[in-house]
C-alpha positions as CSV (number, residue, x, y, z in Angstrom):
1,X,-30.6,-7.1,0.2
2,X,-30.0,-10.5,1.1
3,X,-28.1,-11.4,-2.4
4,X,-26.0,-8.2,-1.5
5,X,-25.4,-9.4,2.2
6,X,-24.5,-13.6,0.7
7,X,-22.4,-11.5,-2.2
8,X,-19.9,-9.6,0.6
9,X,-19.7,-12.6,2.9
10,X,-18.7,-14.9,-0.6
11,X,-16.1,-12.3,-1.5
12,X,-15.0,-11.6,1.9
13,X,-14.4,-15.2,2.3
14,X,-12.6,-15.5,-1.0
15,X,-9.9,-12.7,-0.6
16,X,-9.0,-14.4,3.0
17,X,-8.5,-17.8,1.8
18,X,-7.0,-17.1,-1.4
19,X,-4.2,-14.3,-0.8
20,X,-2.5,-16.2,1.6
21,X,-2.6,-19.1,-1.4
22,X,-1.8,-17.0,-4.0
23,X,1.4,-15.6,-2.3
24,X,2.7,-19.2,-1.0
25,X,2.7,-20.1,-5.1
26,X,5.1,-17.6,-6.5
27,X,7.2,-18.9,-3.6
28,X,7.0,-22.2,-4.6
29,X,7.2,-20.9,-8.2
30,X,10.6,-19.0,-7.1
31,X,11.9,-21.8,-5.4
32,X,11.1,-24.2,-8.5
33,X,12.9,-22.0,-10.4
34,X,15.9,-21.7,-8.4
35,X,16.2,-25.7,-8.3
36,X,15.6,-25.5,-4.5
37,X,12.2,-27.5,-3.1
38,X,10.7,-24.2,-1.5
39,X,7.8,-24.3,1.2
40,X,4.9,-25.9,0.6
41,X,1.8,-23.7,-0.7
42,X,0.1,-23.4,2.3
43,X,2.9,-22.4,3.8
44,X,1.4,-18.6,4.7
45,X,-1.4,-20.3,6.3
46,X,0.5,-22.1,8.9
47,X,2.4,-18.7,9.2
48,X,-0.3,-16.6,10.2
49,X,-1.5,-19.2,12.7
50,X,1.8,-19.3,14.5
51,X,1.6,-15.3,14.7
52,X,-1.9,-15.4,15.9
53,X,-0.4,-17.9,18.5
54,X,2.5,-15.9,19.7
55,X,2.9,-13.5,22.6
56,X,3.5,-9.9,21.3
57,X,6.8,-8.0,21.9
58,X,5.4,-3.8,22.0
59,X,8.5,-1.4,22.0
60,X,8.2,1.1,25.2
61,X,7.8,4.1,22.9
62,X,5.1,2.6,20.9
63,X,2.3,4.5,20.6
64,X,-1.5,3.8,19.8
65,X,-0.4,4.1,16.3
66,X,1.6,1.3,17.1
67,X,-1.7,-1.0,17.7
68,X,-3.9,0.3,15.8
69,X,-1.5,0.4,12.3
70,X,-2.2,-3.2,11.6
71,X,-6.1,-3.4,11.9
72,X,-6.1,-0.4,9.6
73,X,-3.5,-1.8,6.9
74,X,-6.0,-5.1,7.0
75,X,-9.1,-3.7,6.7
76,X,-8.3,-1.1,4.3
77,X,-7.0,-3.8,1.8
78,X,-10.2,-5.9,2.8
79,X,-13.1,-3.1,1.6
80,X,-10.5,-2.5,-1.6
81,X,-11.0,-5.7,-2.6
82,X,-14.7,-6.0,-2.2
83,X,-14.7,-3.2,-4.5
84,X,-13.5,-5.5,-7.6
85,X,-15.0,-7.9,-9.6
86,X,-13.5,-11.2,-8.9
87,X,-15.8,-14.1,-9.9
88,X,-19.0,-12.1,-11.2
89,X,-18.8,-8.5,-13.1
90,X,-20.4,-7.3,-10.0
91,X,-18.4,-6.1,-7.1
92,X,-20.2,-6.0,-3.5
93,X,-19.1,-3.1,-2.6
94,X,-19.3,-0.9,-6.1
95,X,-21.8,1.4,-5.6
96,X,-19.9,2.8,-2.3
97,X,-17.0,4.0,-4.4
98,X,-14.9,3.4,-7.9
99,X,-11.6,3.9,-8.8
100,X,-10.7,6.9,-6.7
101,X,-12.2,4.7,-3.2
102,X,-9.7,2.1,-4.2
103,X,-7.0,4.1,-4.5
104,X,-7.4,6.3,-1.6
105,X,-8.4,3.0,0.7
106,X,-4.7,1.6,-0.5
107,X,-3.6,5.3,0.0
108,X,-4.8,4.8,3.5
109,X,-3.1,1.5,4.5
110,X,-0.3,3.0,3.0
111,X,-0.2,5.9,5.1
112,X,-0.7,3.9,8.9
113,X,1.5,1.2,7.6
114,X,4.3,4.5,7.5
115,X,3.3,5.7,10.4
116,X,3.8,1.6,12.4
117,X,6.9,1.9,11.2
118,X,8.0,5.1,12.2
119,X,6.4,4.7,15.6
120,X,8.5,3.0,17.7
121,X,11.4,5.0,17.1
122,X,13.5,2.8,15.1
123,X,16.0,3.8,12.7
124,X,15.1,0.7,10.4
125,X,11.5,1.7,10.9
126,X,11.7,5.2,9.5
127,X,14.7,4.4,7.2
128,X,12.0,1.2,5.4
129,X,8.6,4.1,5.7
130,X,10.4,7.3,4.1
131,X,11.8,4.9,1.0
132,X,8.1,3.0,1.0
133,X,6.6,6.8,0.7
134,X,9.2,7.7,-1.8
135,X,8.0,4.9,-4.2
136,X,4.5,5.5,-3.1
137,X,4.3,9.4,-4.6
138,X,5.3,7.3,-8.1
139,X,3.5,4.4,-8.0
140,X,0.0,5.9,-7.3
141,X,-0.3,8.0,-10.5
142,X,0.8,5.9,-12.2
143,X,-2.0,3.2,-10.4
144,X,-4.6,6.3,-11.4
145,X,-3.6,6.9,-14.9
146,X,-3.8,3.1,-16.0
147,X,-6.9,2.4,-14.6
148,X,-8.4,5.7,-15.6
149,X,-7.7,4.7,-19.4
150,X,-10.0,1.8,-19.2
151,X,-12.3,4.5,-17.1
152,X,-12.7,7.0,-19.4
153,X,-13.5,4.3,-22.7
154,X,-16.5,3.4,-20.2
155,X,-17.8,6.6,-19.2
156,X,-17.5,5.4,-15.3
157,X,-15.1,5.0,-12.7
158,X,-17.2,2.3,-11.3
159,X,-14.8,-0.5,-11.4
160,X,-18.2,-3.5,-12.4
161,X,-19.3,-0.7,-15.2
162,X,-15.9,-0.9,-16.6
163,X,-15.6,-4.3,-16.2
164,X,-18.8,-4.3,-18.1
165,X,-18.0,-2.3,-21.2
166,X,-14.9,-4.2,-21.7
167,X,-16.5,-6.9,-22.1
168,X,-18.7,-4.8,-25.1
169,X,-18.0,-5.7,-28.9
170,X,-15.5,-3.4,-29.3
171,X,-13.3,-4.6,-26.4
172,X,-9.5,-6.1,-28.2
173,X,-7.0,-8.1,-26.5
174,X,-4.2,-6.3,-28.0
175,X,-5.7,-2.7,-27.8
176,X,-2.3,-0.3,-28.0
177,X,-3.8,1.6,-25.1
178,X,-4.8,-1.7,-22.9
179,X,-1.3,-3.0,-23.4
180,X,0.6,0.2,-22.6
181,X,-2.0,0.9,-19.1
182,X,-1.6,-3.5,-18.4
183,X,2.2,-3.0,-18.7
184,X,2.4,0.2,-15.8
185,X,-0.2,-1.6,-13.8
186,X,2.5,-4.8,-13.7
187,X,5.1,-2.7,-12.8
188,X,3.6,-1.1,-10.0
189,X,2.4,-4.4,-8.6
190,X,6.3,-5.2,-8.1
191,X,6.3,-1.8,-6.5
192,X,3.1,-1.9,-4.3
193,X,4.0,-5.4,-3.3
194,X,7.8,-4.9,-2.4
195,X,8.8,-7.2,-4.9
196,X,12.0,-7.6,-7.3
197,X,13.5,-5.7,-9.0
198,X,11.9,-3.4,-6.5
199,X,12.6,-4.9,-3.4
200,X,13.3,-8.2,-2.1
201,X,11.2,-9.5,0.6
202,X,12.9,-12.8,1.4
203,X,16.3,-10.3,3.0
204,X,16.6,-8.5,5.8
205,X,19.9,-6.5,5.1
206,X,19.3,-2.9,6.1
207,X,20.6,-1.6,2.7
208,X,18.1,-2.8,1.4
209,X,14.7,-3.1,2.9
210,X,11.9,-1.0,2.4
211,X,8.7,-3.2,3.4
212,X,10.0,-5.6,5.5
213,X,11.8,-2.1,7.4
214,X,8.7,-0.8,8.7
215,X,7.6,-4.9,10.0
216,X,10.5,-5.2,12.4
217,X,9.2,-4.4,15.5
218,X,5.6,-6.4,14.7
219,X,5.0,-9.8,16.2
220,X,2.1,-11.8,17.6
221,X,-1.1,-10.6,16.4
222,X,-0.1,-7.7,15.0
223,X,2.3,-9.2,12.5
224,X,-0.4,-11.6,11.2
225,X,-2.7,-8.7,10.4
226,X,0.2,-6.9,8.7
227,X,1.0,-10.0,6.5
228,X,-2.2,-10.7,5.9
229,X,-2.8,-7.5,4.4
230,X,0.1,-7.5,2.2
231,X,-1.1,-10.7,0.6
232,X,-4.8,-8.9,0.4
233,X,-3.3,-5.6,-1.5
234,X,-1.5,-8.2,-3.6
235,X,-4.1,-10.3,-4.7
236,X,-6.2,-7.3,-4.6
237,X,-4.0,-5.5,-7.3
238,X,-3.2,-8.5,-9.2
239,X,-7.5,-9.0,-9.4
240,X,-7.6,-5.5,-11.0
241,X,-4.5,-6.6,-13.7
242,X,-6.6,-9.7,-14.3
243,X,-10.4,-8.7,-14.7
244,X,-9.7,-5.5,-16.3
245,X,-7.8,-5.4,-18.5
246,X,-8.8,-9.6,-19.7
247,X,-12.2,-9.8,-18.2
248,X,-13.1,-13.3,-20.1
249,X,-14.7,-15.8,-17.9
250,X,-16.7,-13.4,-15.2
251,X,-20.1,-14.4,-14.8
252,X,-22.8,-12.1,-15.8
253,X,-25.3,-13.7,-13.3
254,X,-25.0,-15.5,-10.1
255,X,-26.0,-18.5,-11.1
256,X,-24.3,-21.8,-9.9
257,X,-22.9,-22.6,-13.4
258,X,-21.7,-19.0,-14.5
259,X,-20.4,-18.9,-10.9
260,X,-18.2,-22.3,-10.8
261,X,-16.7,-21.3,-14.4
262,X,-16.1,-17.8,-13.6
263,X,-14.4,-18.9,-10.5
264,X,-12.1,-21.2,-12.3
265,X,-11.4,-18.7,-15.1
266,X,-10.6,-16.6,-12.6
267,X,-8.3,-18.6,-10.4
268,X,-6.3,-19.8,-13.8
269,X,-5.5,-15.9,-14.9
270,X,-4.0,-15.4,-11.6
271,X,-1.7,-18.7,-11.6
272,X,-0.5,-17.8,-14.8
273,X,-0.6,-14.1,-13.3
274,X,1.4,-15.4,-10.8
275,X,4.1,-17.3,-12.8
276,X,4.8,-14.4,-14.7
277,X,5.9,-12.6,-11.4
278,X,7.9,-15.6,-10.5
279,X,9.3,-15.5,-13.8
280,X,10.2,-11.4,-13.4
281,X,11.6,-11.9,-10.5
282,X,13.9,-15.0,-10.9
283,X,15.6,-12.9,-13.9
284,X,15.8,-9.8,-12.6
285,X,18.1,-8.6,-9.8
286,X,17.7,-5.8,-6.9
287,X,17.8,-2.3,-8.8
288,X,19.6,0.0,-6.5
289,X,17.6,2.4,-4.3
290,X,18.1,5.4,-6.6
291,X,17.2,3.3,-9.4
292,X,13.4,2.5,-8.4
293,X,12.2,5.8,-9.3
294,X,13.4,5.4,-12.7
295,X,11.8,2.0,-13.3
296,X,8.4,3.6,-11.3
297,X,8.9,7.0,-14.0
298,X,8.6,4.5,-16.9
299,X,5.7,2.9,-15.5
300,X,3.9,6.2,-15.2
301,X,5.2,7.4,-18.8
302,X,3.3,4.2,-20.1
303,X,-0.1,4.9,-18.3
304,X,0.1,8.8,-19.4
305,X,0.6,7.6,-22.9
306,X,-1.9,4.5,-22.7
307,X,-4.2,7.6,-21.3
308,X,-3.4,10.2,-23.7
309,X,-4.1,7.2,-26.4
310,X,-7.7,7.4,-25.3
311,X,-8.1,10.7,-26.6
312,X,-5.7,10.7,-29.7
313,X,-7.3,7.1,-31.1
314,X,-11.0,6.9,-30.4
């Protein structure tokens, strides 16, 4: 019980230090990119202080939802990711849920972040929450169906048993059906994470927001926790994309050795994870609203045909 306890505090640890990282490199990456110096990498960290510092600004028609919204959207992205493998094939949190626990914690967030934004009575807020529900009734089956063709190959939605059989003898880097379910997954991580061609979270023109829409009327406290759990889901859904489907490097036991290396493997697939979305996004431009559901209809006609694979080539 205490190696479970030290296991949850580790991860727990990990996913609060390291989102925040992870989402001040692809802006530096961008900015790189774009010939521009960019912020610094630990620029989200000194962000989330100065909310945590600031005096919050409540709207008189805000509700409990209001408050309560941003503790949910947190901690909902916090017990998802204690639910993946990150360093060792064994998640902390596996044997209170699978795939279906993950999704519907995500779900949940979802859901209250909607709600935050539709709260206060604000046209931005409920004009950013219907469109972020709009992409949401895409993006989550086609979440389901990716991960559910690694699933089914090893006879568990546990996400550590499937990491486990992947790593089996028969496991292949360039398995048709892991490439189609890897390539939906990428796509709705640009979705989930209201990044291009998706949507464009360094504007704030009202044409075009869909995330930062429901945010507006956050600040202080409130606003840190929302951040904060937008760079959890991300690294959260970037782990999955990572470990999953290229599961090389996890450590099999929790020893010191197997733990350093599988940390590092681990942090290197998400920098080059991480450049690849830098590199998406710096090439691609904003699709128009009524073009996101045909980018999020591809991704789901990849992960029915990566699943459908399962069953047609076994």
């Amino acid at each position: 019980m205490n190696l479970d306890v030290t296991a949850i505090v580790l991860q727990t640890g990990l996913l609060l230090l390291l989102a925040p990282l992870v989402s001040g490199v692809i802006r530096k990456g961008k900015a790189r990119l774009q010939n521009r110096r960019g912020p610094p990498v630990w620029q989200p960290y000194l962000d989330l202080l100065k909310f945590l510092r600031k005096d919050m600004v409540i709207s008189e028609h805000a509700s409990w939802v209001f408050s309560f919204a941003p503790y949910v959207v947190f901690f909902t992205a916090l017990l998802a990711g204690l639910m993946v493998p990150m360093v060792t094939m064994q998640a902390p949190l596996s044997l209170f849920g699978g795939v279906l626990a993950l999704v519907g914690l995500l779900a949940l967030g979802r859901f209250f972040l909607a709600l935050g934004g539709l709260d206060p009575a604000s046209a931005f807020g409920g004009m950013g929450s219907s469109r972020e529900m709009t992409i949401a009734a895409i993006a989550e089956p086609a979440l389901m169906l990716a991960i559910f063709t690694v699933a089914i190959a090893a006879g568990s939605t546990d996400l550590s048993r499937i990491v486990a059989a992947t790593l089996g003898p028969t496991w292949s880097l360039l398995n048709p059906r892991h490439v189609l379910a890897f390539a939906a997954l990428f796509i709705v991580l640009l979705a989930e994470t209201g990044r291009l061609p998706v949507d464009n979270p360094a504007t704030h023109l009202e044409l075009t927001m869909i995330h930062e829409a429901m945010l507006l009327e956050y600040s202080g406290r409130y606003l840190a926790f929302m951040e904060w759990g937008a760079s959890l889901k991300q690294l959260v859904l970037m782990t999955l994309l990572v470990n999953v489907f290229f599961p090389l490097g996890l450590a099999p036991v929790a020893t010191p050795s197997a733990l350093a290396f599988g940390l590092l493997a681990y942090l290197a697939k998400l920098f080059v994870l991480s450049c690849i979305v830098v590199v998406v996004e710096t090439t691609n431009a904003k699709l128009r609203l009524f073009r996101v559901p045909d980018l999020l209809s591809a991704a789901f006609v990849l992960a029915a045909l990566a699943l459908l694979s399962t069953f047609l080539f076994q």
